[in-house]
C-alpha positions as CSV (number, residue, x, y, z in Angstrom):
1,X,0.0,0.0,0.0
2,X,1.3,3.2,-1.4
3,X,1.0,6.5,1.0
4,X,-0.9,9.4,-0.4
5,X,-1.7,11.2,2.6
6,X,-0.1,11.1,6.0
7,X,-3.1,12.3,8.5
8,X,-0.6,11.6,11.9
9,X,1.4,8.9,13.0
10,X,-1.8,6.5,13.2
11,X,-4.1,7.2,9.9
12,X,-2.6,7.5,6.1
13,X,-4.5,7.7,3.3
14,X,-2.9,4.7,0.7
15,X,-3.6,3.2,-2.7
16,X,-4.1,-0.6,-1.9
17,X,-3.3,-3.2,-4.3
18,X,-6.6,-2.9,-6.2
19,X,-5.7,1.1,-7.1
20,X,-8.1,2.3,-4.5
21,X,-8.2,4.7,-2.5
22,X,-8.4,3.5,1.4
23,X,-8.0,4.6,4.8
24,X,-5.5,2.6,7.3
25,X,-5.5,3.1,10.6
26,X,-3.2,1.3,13.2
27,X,-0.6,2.1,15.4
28,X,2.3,3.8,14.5
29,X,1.9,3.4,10.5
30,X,2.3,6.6,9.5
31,X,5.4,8.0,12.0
32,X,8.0,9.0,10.1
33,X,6.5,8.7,6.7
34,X,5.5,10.7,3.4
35,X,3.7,10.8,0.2
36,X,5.1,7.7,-1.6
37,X,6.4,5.6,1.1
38,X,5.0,2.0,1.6
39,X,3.1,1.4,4.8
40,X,3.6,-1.8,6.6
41,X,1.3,-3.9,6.7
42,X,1.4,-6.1,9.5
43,X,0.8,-2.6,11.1
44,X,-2.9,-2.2,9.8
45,X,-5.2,-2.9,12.2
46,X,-8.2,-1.3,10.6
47,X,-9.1,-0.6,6.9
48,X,-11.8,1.2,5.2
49,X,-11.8,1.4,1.2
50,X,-13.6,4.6,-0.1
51,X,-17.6,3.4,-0.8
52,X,-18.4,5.2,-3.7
53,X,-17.3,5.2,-7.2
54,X,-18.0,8.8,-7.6
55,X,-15.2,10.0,-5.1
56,X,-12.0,8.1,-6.9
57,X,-13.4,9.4,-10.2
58,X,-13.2,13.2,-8.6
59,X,-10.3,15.2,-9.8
60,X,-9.0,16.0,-6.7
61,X,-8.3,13.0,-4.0
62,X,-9.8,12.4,-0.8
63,X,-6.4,13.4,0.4
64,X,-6.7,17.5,-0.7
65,X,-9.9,17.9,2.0
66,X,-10.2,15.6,4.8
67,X,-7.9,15.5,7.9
68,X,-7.5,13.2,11.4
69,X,-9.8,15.0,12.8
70,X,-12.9,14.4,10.5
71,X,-11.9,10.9,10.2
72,X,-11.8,10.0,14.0
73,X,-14.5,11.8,14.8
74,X,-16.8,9.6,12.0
75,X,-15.3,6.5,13.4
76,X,-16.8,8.2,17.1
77,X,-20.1,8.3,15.6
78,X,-20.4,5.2,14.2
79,X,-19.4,3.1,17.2
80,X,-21.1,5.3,19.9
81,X,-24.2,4.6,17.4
82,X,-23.9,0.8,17.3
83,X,-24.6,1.2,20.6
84,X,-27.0,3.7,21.7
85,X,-29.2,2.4,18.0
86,X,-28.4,-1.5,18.8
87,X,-27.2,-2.8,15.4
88,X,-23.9,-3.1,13.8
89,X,-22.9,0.2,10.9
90,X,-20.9,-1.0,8.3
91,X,-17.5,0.8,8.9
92,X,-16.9,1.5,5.0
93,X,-19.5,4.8,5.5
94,X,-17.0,5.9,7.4
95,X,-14.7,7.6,4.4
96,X,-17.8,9.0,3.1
97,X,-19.2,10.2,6.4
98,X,-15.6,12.3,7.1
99,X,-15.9,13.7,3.7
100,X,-19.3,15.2,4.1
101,X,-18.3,16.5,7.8
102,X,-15.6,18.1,6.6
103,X,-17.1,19.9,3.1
104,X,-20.0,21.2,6.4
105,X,-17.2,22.3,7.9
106,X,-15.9,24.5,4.9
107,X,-19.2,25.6,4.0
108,X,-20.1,27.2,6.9
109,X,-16.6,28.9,7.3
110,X,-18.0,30.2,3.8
111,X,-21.1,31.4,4.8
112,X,-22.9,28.9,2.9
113,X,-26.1,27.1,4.2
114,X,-27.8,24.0,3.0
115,X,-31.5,23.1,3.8
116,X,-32.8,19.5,3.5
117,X,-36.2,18.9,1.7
118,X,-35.9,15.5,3.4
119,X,-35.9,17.1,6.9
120,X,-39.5,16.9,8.2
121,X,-39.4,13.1,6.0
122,X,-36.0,11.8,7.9
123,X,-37.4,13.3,11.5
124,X,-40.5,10.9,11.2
125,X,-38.9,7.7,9.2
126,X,-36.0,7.3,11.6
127,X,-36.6,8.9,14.5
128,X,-34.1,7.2,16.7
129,X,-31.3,7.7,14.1
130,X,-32.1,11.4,13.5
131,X,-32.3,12.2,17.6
132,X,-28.5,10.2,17.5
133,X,-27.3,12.4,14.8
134,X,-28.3,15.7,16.5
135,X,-25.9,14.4,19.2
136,X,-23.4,13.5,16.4
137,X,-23.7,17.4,15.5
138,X,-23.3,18.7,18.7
139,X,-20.5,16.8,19.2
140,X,-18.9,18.0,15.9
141,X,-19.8,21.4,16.9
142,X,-18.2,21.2,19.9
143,X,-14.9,19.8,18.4
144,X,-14.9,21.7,15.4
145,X,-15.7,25.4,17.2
146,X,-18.3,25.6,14.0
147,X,-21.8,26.2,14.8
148,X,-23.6,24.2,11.8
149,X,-27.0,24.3,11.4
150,X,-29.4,21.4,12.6
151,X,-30.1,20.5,9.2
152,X,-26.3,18.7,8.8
153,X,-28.3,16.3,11.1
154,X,-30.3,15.1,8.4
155,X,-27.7,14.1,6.3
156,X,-25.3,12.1,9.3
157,X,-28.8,10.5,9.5
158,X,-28.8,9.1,6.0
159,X,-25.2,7.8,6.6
160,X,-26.1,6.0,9.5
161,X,-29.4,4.1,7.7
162,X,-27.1,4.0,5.0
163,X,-24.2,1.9,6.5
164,X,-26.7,0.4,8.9
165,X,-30.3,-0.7,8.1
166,X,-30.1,-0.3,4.7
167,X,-26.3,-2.4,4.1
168,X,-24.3,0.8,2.4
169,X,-26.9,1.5,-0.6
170,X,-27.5,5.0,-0.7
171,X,-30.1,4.8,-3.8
172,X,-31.7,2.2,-1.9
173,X,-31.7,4.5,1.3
174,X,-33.7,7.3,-0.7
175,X,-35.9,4.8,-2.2
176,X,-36.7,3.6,1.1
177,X,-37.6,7.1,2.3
178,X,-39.3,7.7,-0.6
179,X,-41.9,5.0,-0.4
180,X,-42.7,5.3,3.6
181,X,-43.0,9.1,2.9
182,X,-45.9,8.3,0.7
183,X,-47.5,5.5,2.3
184,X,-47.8,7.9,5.6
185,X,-49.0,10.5,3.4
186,X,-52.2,7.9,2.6
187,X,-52.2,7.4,5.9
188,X,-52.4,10.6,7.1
189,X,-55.0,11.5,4.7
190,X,-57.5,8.3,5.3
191,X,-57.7,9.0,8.7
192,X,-57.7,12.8,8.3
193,X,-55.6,13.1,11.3
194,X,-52.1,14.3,12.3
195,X,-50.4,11.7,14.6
196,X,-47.4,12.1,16.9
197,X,-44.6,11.9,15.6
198,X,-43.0,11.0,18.9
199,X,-45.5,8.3,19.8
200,X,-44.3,5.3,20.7
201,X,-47.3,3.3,18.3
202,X,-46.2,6.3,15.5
203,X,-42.4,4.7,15.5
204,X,-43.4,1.4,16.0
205,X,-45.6,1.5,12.8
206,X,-43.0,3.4,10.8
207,X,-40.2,0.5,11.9
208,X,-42.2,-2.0,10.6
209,X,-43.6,-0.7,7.6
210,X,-39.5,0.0,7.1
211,X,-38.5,-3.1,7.4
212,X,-41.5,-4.3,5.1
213,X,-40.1,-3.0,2.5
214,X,-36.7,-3.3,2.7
215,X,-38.0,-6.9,2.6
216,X,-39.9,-6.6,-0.5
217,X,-36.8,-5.5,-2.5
218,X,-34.3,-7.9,-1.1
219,X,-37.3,-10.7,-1.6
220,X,-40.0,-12.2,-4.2
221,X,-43.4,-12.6,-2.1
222,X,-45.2,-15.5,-2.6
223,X,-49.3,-15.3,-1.8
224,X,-50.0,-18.6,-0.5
225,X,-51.9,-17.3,2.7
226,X,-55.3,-17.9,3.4
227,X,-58.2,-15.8,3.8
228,X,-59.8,-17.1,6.9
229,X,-58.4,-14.2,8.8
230,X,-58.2,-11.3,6.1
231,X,-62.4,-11.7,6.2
232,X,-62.7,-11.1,9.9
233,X,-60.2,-8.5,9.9
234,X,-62.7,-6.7,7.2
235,X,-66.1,-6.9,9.3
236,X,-63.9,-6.3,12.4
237,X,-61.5,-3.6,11.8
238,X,-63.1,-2.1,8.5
239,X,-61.8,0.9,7.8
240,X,-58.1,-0.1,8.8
241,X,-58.2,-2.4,6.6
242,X,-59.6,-0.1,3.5
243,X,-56.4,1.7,4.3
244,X,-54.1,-1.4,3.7
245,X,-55.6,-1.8,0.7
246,X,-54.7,1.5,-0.4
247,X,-51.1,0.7,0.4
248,X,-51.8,-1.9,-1.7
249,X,-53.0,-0.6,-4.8
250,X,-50.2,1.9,-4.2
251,X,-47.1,-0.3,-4.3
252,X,-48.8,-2.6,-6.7
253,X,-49.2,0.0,-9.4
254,X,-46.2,2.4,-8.4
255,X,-43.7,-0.5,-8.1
256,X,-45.5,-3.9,-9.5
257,X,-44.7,-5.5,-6.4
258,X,-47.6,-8.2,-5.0
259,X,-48.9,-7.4,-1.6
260,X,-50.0,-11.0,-0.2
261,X,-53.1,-11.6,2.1
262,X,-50.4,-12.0,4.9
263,X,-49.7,-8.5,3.9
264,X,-52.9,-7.1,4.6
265,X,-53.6,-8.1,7.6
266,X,-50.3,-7.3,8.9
267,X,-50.9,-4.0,7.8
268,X,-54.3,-3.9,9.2
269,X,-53.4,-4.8,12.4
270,X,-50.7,-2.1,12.7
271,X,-52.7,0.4,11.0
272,X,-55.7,-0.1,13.7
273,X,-53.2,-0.1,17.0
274,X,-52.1,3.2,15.5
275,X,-55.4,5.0,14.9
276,X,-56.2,4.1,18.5
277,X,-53.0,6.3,19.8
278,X,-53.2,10.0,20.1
């Protein structure tokens, strides 16, 4: 591995044998070296190889605009997450993650201030991820001296669902997004009623209408259910279940996918717990 970037005696920036562009960290590697040395390896202890295609095709490396400093402090947000959310982030965000903390960081030297469209979206979808990632942003603040706006929190959310729930897919992450956003709009707008966002049944049904789909596009559903239980779910829980169905139609049309009997009644049943809540 070929040195491109010395960030301090512990973290270089290297070409690896493939020609990519990757991150080492481990003790020691980079003291006493330069652009164009060779880094030992037996001295790696942790590796992360740049995500996207996009970045190595750029015409100015990784190496002109990220430092330590952005890079340990993504590494901190990623493992203090695994354990306030309570599943594993796939370390490879992290490259990606530094770079966007650091081109905040030089926009708002510059004056420069980016809103989300997604903001309101994000806050509701993955509400435990977006209320880590305001802590995230405090504690960059705090490092950095840089008062960024709360909006940067929407983006370090997107990272995290992107190395976590969603397996490092950023299309798939907006997808995602995209579809519960409108299946709460038709929520929202069959019950004609605004619920709370902070509501434990309001997070619960988001999670699970989440992983739904993330199902649906890693899976082929199969409707071999019966309909014992779908037909007392319509006499009993009526107009939750006209609402599934316009989920239904919805994904069926929108995205061809088949929404089973199982389906329905699962979203039935979710759907009626939370038009009970307040």
């Amino acid at each position: 591995m070929k040195i491109l970037k010395v960030f301090n005696n512990n973290v270089s920036l290297v070409f690896n044998e493939a020609g990519q562009e990757e991150i080492v960290i481990g003790k020691g590697l980079g003291f006493n070296k330069r652009e164009g040395d060779w880094v030992d390896a037996a001295l790696v202890e942790k590796r992360f190889v740049l995500a996207t295609a996009a970045l190595s095709k750029t015409t100015h490396s990784l190496a002109s605009h990220i430092n330590a400093e952005e890079i340990e402090i993504a590494i901190g947000i990623i493992k203090n997450g695994e354990q306030i959310l309570g599943y594993r982030i796939d370390e490879a965000i992290i490259p990606a993650l530094a770079d966007h903390i650091g081109f905040a960081l030089k926009r708002s030297r510059e004056g420069v201030t980016i809103s989300s469209p997604l903001k309101w979206d994000i806050k509701q979808i993955y509400f435990n991820e977006y209320h880590y990632a305001l802590q995230a942003l405090q504690k960059i603040r705090d490092t950095f001296g840089v008062d960024l706006p709360d909006d940067e929190a929407v983006f370090i959310t997107l990272h995290i669902v992107n190395g976590g729930i969603l397996e490092n897919d950023m299309h798939e992450t907006m997808k995602v997004t995209q579809i519960i956003n409108n299946i709460l709009d038709i929520v929202k707008y069959h019950y004609q009623k605004e619920f709370n966002e902070a509501a434990y049944d309001y997070t619960r049904f988001v999670t699970h209408v989440r992983y739904y789909i993330m199902r649906h596009l890693k899976t082929k559903a199969i409707d071999d259910s019966d309909t014992t239980l779908e037909r007392l779910l319509t006499g009993r829980y009526k107009n939750d279940y006209l609402c599934a169905m316009k989920i239904k139609r919805y994904l069926e049309s929108k995205y061809d996918w088949l929404v089973t009997r199982d389906d329905i009644v699962y979203l039935t049943l979710r759907l009626n717990r939370l038009s009970l809540s307040n």
